[in-house]
C-alpha positions in Angstrom: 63.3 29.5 -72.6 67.2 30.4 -72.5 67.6 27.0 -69.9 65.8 25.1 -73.2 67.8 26.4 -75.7 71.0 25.9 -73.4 69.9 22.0 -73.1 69.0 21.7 -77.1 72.9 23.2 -77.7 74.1 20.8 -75.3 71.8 17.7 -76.6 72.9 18.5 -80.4 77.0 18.7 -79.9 77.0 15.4 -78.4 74.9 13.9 -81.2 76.7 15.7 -83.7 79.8 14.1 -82.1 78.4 10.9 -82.2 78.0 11.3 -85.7 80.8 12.5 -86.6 83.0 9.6 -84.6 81.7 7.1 -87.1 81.7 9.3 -90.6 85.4 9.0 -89.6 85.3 6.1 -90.9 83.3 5.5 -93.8 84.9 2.1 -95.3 83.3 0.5 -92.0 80.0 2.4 -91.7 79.3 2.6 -95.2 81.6 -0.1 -97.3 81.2 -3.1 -94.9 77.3 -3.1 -95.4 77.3 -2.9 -98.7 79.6 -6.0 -99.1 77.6 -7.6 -96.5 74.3 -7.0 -98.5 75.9 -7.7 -102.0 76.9 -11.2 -100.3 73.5 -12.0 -98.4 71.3 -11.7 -101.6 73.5 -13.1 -104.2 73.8 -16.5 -101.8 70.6 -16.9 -100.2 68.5 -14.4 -102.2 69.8 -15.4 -105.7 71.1 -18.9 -105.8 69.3 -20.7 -102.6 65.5 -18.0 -103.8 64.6 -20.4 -106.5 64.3 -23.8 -104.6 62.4 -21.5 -101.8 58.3 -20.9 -102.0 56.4 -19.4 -99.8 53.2 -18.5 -99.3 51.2 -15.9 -100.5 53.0 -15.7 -104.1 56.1 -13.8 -102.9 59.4 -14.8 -104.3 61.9 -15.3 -102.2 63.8 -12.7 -102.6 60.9 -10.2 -101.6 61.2 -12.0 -98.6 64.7 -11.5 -97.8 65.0 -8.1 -98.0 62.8 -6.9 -95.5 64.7 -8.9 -93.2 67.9 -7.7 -94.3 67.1 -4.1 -93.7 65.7 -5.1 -90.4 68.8 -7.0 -89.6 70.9 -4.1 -90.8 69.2 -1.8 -88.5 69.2 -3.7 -85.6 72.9 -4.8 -85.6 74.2 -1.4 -86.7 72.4 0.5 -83.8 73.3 -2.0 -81.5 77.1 -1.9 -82.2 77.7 1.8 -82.7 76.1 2.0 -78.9 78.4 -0.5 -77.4 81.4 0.2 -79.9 81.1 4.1 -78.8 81.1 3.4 -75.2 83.9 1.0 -75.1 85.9 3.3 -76.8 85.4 5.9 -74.8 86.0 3.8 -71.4 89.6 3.2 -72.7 90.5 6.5 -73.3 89.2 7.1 -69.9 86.8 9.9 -71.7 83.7 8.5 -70.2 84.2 9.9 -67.1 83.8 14.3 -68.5 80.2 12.6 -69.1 80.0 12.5 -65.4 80.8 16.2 -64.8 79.5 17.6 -67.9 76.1 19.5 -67.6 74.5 17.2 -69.0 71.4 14.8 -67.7 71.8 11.2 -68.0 68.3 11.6 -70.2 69.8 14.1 -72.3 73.6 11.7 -72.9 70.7 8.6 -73.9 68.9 10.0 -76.0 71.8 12.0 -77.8 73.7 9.2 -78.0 70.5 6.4 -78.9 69.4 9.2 -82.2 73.0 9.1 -82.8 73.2 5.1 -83.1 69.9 4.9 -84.9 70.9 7.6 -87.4 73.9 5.1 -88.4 71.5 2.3 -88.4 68.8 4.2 -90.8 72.0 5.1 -92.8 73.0 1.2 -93.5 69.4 0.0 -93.7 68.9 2.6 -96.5 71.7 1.1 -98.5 70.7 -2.2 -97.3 67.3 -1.2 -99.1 68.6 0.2 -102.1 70.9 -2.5 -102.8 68.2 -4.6 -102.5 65.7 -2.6 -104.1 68.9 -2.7 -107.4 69.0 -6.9 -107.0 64.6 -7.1 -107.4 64.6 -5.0 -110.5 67.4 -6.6 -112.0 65.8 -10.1 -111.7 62.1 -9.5 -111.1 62.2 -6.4 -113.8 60.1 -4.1 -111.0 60.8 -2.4 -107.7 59.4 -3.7 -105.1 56.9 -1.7 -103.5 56.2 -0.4 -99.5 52.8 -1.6 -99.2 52.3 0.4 -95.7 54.8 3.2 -95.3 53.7 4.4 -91.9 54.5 1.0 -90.0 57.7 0.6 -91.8 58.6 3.7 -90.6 57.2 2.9 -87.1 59.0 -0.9 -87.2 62.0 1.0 -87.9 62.8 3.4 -86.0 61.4 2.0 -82.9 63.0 -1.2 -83.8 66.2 0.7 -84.1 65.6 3.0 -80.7 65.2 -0.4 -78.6 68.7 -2.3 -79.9 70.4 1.5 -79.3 69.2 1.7 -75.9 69.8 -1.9 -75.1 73.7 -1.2 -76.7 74.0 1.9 -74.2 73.5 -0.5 -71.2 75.1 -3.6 -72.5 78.2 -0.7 -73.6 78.1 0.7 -69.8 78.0 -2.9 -68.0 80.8 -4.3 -70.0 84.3 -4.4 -68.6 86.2 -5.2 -72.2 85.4 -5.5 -75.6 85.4 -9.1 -75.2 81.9 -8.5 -72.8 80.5 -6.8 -75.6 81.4 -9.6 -78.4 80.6 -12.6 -76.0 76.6 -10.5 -76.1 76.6 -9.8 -79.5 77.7 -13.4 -80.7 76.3 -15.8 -78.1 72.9 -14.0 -77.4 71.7 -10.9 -80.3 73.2 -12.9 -83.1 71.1 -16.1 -82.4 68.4 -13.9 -81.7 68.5 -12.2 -85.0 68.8 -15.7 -86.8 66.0 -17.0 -85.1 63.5 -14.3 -85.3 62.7 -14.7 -89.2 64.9 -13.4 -91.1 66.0 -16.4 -93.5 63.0 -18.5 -93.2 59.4 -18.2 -92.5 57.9 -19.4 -89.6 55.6 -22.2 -91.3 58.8 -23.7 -92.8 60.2 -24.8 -89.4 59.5 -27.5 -86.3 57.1 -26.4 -84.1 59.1 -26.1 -81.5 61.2 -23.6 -83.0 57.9 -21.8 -83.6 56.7 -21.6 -80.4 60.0 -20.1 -79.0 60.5 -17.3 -81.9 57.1 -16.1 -80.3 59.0 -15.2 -77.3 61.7 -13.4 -79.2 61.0 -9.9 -79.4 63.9 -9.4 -82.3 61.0 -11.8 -84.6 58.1 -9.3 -83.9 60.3 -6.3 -85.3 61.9 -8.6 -87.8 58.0 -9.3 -89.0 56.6 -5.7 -88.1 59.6 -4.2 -91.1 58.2 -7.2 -93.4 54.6 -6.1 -92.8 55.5 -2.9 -93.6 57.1 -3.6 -97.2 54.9 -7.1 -98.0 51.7 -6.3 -96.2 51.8 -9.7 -94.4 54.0 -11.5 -91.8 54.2 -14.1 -89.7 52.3 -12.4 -86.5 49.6 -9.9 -85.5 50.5 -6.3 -87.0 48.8 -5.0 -83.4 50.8 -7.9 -81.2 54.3 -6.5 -83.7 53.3 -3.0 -82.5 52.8 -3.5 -78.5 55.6 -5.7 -78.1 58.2 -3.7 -80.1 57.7 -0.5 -78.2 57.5 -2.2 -75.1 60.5 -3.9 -75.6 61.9 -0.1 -76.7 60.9 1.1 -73.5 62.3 -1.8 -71.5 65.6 -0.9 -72.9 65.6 2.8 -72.7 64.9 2.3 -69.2 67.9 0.3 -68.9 69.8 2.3 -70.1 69.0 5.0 -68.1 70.0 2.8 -65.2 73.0 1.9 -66.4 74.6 5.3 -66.6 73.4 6.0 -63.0 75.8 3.3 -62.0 78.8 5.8 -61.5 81.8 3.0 -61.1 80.2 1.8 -64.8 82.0 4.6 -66.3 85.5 3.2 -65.8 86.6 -0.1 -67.2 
């Protein structure tokens, strides 16, 4: 019992370190995606919504904001992961995580919570800035039509892109690793897995490769959640998004067993 309570003390002042490294910063954490949001609906949502129809009677904006929350999420968790680790490989602080009494099960899940608690954070404003743009032109909120498997879409959702930030953070040499990821693979990822456009809307082809994209079945699985429909199986959404979780909190795991990973 005292060994479990030890671990839990341990566990907690890492995450609350975590935490408290990017509160430090609020203007980026906070600010930028508000700013981001503000920008996202008033060009695509407001101006570009009324030329847009889709199926099933939803304006467009409906339709844009699950995707925005799930963008949110997924980028925020993603970059606070990498971001964290980098930073910490400069300042050659990386390395007390090696003689620490810590597990390497204990530093990814501290430090995954951590990066999905920032990603919650900004998909909640996300959503309430959202939530502020649909009353002001629809004159009504705009309801969670299944609360449970928004909640499931987004915290798994966020879990996976944490993980997957953890080993991408511990495999990359420089900052410019990390950007060359995030821009030339998770950005087109996150474009092309639905959240500008419905899938009927596009070529075929482009069709059959979002189905390969795991990004478009969380992406859909958040939509579900708030619209009740989406572009895939709610079942297929489900089994894909947490294996794709598991995938990357296993790789994770392996990447801070790599010990020459922790320098740059």
């Amino acid at each position: 019992m005292e060994g479990m309570m030890s671990k839990w003390i341990q566990w907690k002042g890492l995450y609350h370190r975590e935490v408290a490294r990017y509160f430090k910063v609020p203007l980026q954490t906070i600010g930028a995606p508000i700013v981001s949001t503000l920008l996202y609906l008033l060009i695509f949502g407001v101006s570009l919504g009324k030329s847009i129809h889709l199926a099933g009677g939803f304006p467009y904006l409906a339709f844009l904001i699950p995707g925005l929350i799930a963008m949110s999420l997924i980028r925020n968790s993603f970059d606070n992961s990498t971001s964290a680790l980098m930073g910490q490989k400069y300042v050659n602080e990386l390395q007390d995580l090696r003689t620490a009494p810590l597990s390497i099960h204990q530093i990814v899940s501290s430090k995954s919570i951590a990066s999905l608690t920032r990603g919650l954070i900004v998909g909640a404003i996300t959503y309430l800035v959202g939530q502020a743009f649909y009353l002001s032109y629809m004159g009504h909120f705009l309801p969670i039509a299944a609360p449970l498997t928004f909640i499931y879409f987004i915290v798994i959702g966020g879990l996976a892109f944490a993980g997957l930030g953890i080993a991408i953070g511990m495999w990359s040499r420089s900052f410019e690793h990390v950007g060359a990821v995030s821009m030339l693979i998770l950005l087109p990822l996150i474009y092309l897995g639905g959240v500008f456009f419905n899938l009927e809307n596009v070529h075929p082809f482009w069709q059959t490769l979002s189905h390969f994209n795991p990004l478009f079945y969380t992406i859909n699985g958040v939509r579900y959640g708030m619209l009740g429909q989406s572009d895939t199986s709610l079942p297929l959404a489900i089994g894909v998004t947490f294996a794709f979780a598991l995938l990357c909190h296993l790789l994770a795991l392996l990447s801070l067993r790599k010990g020459s990973r922790y320098l740059r």
